[in-house]
MIPATI-411227 format. One line per 4 residues: number of its first residue (from 1); their letters; for each residue x, y, z of C-alpha. Coordinates in Angstrom, 3 decimals, always signed. Each point is the difference from the previous one (the first is absolute). Example, Ala and Ser with C-alpha at 12.3 -4.5 7.8 and 13.67 -1.06 7.14 Angstrom:
2
1	AS	+12.300,-4.500,+7.800; +1.370,+3.440,-0.660 $
END
This chain:
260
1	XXXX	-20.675,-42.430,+1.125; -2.441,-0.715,-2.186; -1.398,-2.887,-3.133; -0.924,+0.095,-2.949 $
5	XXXX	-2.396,-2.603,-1.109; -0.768,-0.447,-3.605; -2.854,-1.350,-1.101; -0.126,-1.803,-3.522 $
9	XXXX	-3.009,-2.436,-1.530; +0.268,-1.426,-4.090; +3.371,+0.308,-1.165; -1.032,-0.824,-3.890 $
13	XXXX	+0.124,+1.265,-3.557; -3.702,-1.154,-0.706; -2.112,+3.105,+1.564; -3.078,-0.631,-2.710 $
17	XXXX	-0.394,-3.291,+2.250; -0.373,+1.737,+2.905; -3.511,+1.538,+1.377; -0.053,+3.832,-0.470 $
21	XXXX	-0.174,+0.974,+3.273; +3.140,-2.411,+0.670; +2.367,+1.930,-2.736; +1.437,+2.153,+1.906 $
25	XXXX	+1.585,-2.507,+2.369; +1.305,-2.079,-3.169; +4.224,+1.027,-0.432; +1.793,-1.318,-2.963 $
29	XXXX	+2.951,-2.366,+0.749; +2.437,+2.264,-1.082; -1.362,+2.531,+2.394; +0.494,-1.773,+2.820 $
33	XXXX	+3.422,-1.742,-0.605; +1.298,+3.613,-1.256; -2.022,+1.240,+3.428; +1.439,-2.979,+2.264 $
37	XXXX	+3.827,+0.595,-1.353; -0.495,+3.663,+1.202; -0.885,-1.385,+3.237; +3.504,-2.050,+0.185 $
41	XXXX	+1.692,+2.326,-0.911; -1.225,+2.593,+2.757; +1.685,-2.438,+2.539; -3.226,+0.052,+2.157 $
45	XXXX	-0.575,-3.024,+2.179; -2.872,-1.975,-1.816; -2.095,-1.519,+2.732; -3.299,-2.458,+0.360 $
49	XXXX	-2.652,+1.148,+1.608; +0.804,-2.481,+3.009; +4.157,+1.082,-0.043; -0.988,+3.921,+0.559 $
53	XXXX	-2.235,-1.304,+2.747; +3.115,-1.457,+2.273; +2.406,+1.957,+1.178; +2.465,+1.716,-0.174 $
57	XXXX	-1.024,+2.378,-3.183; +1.748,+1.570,-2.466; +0.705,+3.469,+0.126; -2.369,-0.050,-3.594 $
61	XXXX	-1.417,-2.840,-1.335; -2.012,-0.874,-3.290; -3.126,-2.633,-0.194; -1.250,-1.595,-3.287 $
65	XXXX	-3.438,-1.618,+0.258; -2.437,-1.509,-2.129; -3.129,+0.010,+0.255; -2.923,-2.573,-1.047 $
69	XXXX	+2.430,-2.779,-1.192; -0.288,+0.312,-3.912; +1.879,-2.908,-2.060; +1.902,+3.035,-1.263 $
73	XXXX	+2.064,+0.160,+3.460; +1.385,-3.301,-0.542; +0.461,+0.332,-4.014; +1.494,+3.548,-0.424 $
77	XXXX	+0.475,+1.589,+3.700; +1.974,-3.218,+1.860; +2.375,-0.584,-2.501; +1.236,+3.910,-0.428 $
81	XXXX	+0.139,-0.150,+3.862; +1.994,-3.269,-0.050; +2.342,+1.681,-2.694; +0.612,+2.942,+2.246 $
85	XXXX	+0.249,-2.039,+3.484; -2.909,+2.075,+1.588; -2.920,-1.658,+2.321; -3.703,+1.014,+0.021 $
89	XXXX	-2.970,-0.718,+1.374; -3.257,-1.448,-1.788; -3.509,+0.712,+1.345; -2.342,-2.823,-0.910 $
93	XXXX	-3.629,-0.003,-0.015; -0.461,-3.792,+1.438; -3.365,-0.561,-1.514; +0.612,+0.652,-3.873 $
97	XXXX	+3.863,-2.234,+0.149; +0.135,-1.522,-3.784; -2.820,+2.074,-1.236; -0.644,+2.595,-2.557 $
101	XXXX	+3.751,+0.615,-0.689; +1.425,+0.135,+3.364; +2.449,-2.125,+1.120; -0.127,-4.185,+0.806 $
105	XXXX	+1.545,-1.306,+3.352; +2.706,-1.783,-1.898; +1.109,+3.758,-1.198; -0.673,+1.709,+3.317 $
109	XXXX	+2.079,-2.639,+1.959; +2.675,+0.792,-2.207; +0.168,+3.610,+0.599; +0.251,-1.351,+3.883 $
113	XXXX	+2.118,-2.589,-0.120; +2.607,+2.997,-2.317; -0.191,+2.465,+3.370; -3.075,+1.622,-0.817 $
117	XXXX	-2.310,+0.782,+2.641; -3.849,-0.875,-0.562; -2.599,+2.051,+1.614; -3.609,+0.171,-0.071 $
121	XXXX	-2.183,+1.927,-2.332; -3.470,-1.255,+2.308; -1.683,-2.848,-1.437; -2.640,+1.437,-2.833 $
125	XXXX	+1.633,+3.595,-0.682; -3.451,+1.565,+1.365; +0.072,+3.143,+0.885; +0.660,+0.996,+3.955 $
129	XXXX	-2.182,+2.662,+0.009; -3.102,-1.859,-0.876; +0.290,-3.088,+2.502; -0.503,-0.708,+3.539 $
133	XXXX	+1.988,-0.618,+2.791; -0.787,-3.773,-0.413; +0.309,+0.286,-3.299; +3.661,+1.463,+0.034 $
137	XXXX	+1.011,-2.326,+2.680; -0.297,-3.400,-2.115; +1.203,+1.670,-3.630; +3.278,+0.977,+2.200 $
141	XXXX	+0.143,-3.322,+2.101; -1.256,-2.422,-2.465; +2.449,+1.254,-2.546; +2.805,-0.692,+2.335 $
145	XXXX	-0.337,-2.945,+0.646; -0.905,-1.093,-3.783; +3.721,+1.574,-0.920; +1.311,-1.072,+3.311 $
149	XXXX	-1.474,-3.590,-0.974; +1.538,+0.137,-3.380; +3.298,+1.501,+0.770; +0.951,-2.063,+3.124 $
153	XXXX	+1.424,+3.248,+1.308; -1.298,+3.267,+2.297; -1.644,+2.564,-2.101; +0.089,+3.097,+2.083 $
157	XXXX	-0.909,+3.024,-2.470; -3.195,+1.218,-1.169; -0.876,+2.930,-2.474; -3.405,+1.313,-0.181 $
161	XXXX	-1.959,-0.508,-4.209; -1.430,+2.833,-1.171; -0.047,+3.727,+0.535; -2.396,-0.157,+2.729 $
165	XXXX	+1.494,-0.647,+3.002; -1.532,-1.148,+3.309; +1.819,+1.727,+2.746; -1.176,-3.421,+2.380 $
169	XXXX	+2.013,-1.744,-2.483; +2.900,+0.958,+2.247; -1.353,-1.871,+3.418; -1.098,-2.624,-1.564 $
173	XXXX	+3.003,-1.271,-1.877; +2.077,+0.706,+3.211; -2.743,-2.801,+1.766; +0.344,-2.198,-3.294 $
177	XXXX	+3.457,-0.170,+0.911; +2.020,+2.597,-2.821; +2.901,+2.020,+1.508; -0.501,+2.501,-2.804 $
181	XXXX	-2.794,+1.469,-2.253; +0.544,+1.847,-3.041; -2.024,+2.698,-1.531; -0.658,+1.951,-2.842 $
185	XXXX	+0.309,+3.651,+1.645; +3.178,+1.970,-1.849; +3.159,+0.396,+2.348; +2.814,-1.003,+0.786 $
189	XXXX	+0.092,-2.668,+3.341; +1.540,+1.383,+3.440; +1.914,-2.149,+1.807; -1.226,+0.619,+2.990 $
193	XXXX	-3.675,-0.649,-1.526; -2.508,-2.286,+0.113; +0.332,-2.878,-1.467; -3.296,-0.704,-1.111 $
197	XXXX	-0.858,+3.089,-1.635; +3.024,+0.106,-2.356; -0.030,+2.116,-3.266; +1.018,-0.487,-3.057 $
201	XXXX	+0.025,+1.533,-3.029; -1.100,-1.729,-3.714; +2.152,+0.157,-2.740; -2.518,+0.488,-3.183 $
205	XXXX	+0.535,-0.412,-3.866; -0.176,+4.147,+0.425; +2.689,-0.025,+2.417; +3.135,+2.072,-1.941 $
209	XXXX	+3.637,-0.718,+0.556; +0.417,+3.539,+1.379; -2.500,-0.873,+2.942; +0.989,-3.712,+0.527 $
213	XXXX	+3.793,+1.688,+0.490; -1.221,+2.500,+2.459; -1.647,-2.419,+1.937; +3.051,-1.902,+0.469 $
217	XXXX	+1.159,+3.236,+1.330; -2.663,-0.072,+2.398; -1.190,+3.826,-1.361; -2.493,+0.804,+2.358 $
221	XXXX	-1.177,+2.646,-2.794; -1.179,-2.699,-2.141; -1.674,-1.916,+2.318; -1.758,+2.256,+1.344 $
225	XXXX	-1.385,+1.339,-3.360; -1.197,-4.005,-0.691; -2.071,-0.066,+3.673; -1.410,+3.125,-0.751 $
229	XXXX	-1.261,-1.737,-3.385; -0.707,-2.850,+1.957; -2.249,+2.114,+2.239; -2.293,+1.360,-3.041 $
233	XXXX	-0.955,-3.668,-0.466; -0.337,-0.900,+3.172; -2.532,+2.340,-0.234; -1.637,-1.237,-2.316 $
237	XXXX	-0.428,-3.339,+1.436; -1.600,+1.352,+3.270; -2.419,+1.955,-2.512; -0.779,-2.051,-2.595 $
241	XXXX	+0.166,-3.278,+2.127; +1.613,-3.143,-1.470; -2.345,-1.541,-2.588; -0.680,+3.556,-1.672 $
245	XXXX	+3.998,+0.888,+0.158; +1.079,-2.997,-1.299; -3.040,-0.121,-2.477; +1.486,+4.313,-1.592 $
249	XXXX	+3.703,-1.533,+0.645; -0.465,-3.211,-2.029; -1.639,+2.721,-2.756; +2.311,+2.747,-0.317 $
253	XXXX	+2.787,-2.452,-0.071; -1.689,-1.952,-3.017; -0.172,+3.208,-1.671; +3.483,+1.163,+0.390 $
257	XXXX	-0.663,+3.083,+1.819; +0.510,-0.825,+3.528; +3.502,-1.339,+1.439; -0.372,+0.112,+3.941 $
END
């Protein structure tokens, strides 16, 4: 049966702090508790990462995940999750620990030490698409063992930066020594699937109470309207390339017209 794997970044009321092109990923507090209490109270099983990984599963389970480690998670997203008794799992970029607003190691070992599992976000945040097989192999290694290092403990998830995705990504972290690989691609996660290509699907400041609810239903409907969406910008990417689509993303989001 299958996941569902949320995927969550800023939880904070500050958005005018935030880089435009970030804004849509920023969720007020009292979005997420009021989103997180729905989630307890659907009686889903709330897994890691690493817990839907081992066997047995549930006959439906539901993933939170966060990804680039902003001091937010451990401000305003661990205690909510705390409150409500529900695990998660962080994605950390290893290279940027303690800078520009993300999270120190005193904060994440906190989050690990309460049950939370702590994955990698690769080391620099580059995008996949643009590196080399070299390349990709020491941002996934080296930022193992730098949160492997700091932890004392096995990290054993990885979830690929960006919107463009490098399908090698997926051999690679299997070599690096991962047992599962998350992506950005919209869906819901068979069980039967492969680990290391596992969906998930981001909850956005635009993201209404009517759609989080029917995602806890598992509506196929809905999801399959958001990949479709997802498929128009995809689209764009392989057009426009990464510099130039980031470059008309980071504009049209500055000027309040665009909200991907």
């Amino acid at each position: 049966m299958p996941a569902l794997i949320l995927m969550y970044h800023d939880i904070s009321d500050h958005l005018e702090t935030a880089p435009a092109e970030h804004r849509p990923y920023v969720l007020e507090p009292r979005v997420f508790h009021a989103q997180v209490k729905s989630i307890k109270q659907s009686g889903l099983p709330v897994l890691t990462v690493a817990g839907w990984c081992s066997n047995p599963k549930p006959q439906r389970a539901l993933i939170l995940t966060f990804d680039d480690g902003d001091v937010s998670n451990h401000s305003a997203a661990f205690p909510i999750l705390k409150e409500l008794g529900l695990r998660a799992t962080f994605f950390i970029t290893a290279g940027l620990i303690g800078t520009g607003g993300t999270m120190d190691w005193s904060q994440i070992r906190e989050l690990h030490h309460a049950g939370m599992e702590i994955g990698s976000h690769t080391l620099t945040h580059r995008a996949p698409s643009t590196l080399s097989d070299a390349e990709l192999e020491y941002e996934l290694s080296e930022s193992r063992r730098i949160l492997e290092d700091g932890l004392g403990a096995s990290v054993t998830s990885i979830s690929s930066p960006t919107g463009f995705f490098n399908a090698r990504m997926r051999h690679i972290a299997q070599q690096a020594g991962y047992r599962a690989l998350c992506i950005g691609r919209v869906g819901f996660v068979a069980d039967e699937g492969n680990p290391f290509s596992l969906n998930r699907i981001a909850v956005k400041r635009s993201t209404t109470g009517k759609r989080f609810q029917a995602l806890l239903r598992f509506d196929r409907m809905v999801v399959g309207q958001m990949r479709c969406r997802q498929k128009v910008r995809e689209l764009a990417r392989e057009t426009l390339g990464p510099d130039r689509y980031l470059r008309a993303r980071r504009f049209l989001l500055g000027s309040d017209v665009f909200n991907p």
